[in-house]
PLY file of the C-alpha trace (Angstrom):
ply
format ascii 1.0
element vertex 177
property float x
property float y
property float z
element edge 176
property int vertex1
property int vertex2
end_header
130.44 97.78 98.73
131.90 95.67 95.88
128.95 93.68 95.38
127.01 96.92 95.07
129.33 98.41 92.72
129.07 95.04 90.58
125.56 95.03 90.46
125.39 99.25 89.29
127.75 98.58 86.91
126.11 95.61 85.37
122.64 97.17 85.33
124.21 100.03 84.07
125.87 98.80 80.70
122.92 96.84 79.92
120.28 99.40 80.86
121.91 101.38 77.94
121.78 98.02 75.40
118.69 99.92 73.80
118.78 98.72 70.17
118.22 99.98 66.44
115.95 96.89 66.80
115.31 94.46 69.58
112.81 91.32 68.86
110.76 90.63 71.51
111.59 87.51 73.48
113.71 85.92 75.96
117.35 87.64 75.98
120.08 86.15 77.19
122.66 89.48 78.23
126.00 88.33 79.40
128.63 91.11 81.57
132.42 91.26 82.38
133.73 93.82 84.42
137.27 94.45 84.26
138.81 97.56 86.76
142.35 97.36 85.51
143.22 96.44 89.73
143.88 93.00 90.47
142.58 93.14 93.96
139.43 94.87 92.79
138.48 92.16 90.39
138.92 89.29 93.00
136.58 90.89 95.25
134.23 91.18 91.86
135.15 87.22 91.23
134.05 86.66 95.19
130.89 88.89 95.13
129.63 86.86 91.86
130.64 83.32 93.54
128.70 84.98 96.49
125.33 84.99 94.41
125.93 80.82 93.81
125.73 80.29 97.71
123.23 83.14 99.09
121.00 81.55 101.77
117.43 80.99 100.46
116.00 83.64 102.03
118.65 86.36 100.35
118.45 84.38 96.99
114.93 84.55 96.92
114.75 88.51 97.64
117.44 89.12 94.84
115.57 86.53 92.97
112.55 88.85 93.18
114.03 92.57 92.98
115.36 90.95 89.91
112.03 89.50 88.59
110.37 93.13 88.88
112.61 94.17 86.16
111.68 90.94 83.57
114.74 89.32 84.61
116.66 86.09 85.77
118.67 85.76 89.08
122.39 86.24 87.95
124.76 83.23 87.07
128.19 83.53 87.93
130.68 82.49 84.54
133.94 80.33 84.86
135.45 83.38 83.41
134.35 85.73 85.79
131.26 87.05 83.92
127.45 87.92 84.86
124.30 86.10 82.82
120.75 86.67 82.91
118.03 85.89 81.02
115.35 88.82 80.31
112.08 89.61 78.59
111.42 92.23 76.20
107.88 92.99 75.64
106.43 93.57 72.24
106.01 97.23 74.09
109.74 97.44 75.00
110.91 96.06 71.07
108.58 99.01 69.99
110.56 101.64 72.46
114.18 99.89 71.09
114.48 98.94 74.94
115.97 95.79 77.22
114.37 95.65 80.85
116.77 96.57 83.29
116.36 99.73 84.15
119.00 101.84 85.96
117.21 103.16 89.16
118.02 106.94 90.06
118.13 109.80 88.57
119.92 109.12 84.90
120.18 110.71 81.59
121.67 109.20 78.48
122.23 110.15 75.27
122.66 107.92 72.08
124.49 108.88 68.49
123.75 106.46 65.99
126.48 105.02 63.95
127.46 102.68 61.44
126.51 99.08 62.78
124.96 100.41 66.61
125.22 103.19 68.72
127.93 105.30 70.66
126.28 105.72 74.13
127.08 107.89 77.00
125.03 108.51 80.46
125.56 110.54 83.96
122.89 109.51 87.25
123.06 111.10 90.53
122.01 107.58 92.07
124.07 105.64 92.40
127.21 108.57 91.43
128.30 106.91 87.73
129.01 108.01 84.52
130.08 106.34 81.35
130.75 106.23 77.77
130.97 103.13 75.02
129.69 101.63 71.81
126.80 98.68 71.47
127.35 97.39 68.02
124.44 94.89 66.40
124.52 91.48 64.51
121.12 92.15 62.88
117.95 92.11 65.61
119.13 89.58 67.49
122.47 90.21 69.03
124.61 92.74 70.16
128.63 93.91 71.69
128.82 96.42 74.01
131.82 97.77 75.35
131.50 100.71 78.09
134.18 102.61 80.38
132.21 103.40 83.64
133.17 105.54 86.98
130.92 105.09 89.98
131.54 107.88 92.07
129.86 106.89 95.27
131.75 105.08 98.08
135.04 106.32 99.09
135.96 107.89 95.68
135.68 106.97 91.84
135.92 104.10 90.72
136.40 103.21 87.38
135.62 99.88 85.03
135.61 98.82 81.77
132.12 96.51 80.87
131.95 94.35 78.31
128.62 92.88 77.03
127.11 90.51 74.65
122.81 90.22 73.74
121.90 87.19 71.89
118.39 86.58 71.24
116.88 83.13 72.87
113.43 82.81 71.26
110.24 84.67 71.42
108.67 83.12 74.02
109.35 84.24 78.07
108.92 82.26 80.70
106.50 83.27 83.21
109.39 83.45 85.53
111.59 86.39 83.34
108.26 88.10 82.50
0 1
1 2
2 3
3 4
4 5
5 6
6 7
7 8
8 9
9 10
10 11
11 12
12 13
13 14
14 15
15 16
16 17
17 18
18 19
19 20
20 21
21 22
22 23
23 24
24 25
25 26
26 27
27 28
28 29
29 30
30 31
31 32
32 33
33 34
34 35
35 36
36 37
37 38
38 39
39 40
40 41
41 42
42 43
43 44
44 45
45 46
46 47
47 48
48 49
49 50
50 51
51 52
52 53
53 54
54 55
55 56
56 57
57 58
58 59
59 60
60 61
61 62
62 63
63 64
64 65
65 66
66 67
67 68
68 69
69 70
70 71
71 72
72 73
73 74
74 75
75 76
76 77
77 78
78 79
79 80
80 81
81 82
82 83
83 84
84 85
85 86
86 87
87 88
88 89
89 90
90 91
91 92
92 93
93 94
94 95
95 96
96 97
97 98
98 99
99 100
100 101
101 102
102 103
103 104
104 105
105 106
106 107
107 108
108 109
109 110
110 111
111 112
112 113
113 114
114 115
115 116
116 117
117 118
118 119
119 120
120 121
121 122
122 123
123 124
124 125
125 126
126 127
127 128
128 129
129 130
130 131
131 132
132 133
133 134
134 135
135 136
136 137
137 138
138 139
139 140
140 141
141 142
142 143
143 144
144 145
145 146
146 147
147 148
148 149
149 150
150 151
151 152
152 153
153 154
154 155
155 156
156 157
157 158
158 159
159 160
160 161
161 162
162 163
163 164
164 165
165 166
166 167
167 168
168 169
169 170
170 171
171 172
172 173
173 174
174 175
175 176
């Protein structure tokens, strides 16, 4: 259950990372998740030190559900953060778009504003909605900051997720493509 909500979460803040401008390349998009509950944010620490220790044949599915979407099996931070590295196609730069996409039924809306976008989004599946700000450092990096309630399990849950984009270089590896 927490490892799912962990995973939504994530995919959700940085599904909505779309930029004014995103260079195509190799991203490297970094995640906290903070629920304001201690207890709730060691089993978040545990799930992520989870993903270090998966037996091959678990890492290797995750690995690949995760490659589908142009991106790198997660690394679990010191500090209690998510990193992967991602692809964005020349296609996705043109559509202002990083590649993980939220599954379910989603909508979003974004209001442009002074240095990025204020951001806000509602799916069916998995239960979530949120609200925050992505702010840019040119075409190459971003901040994001995002209050999020997931509304499946056994009631809402809600997080604050805090993101950083930084721009690797624009070549992928065939591995993050």
């Amino acid at each position: 259950m927490m490892k799912r909500l962990f995973i939504s979460l994530t995919m959700l803040a940085a599904a909505h990372a779309s930029a004014q401008t995103v260079k195509p390349g190799l991203w490297e998009l970094t995640n906290k998740i903070k629920t304001g509950d201690s207890q709730t944010d060691q089993a978040l620490s545990a799930a992520l030190a989870q993903l270090a220790v998966l037996p091959p044949d678990q890492r290797a599915k995750v690995a690949g559900m995760m490659a589908q979407n142009g991106v790198s099996m997660p690394q679990a931070g010191a500090d209690g953060s998510l990193k992967v590295t991602a692809c964005v196609t020349p296609e996705m730069a043109a559509r202002k778009e990083l590649p993980l996409n939220q599954q379910g039924q989603c909508t979003s809306r974004q209001d442009p504003v002074a240095g990025g976008l204020n951001v806000s989004f509602t799916c069916t599946n998995p239960a979530s909605s949120g609200n925050g700000q992505i702010r840019f450092q040119g075409d190459n990096a971003y901040t994001a900051t995002m209050n999020v309630t997931n509304n499946s399990g056994t009631g809402p849950r809600n997080a604050t997720v805090e993101s950083t984009g930084r721009w690797l270089g624009a070549t992928c590896p065939a591995t993050a493509r």
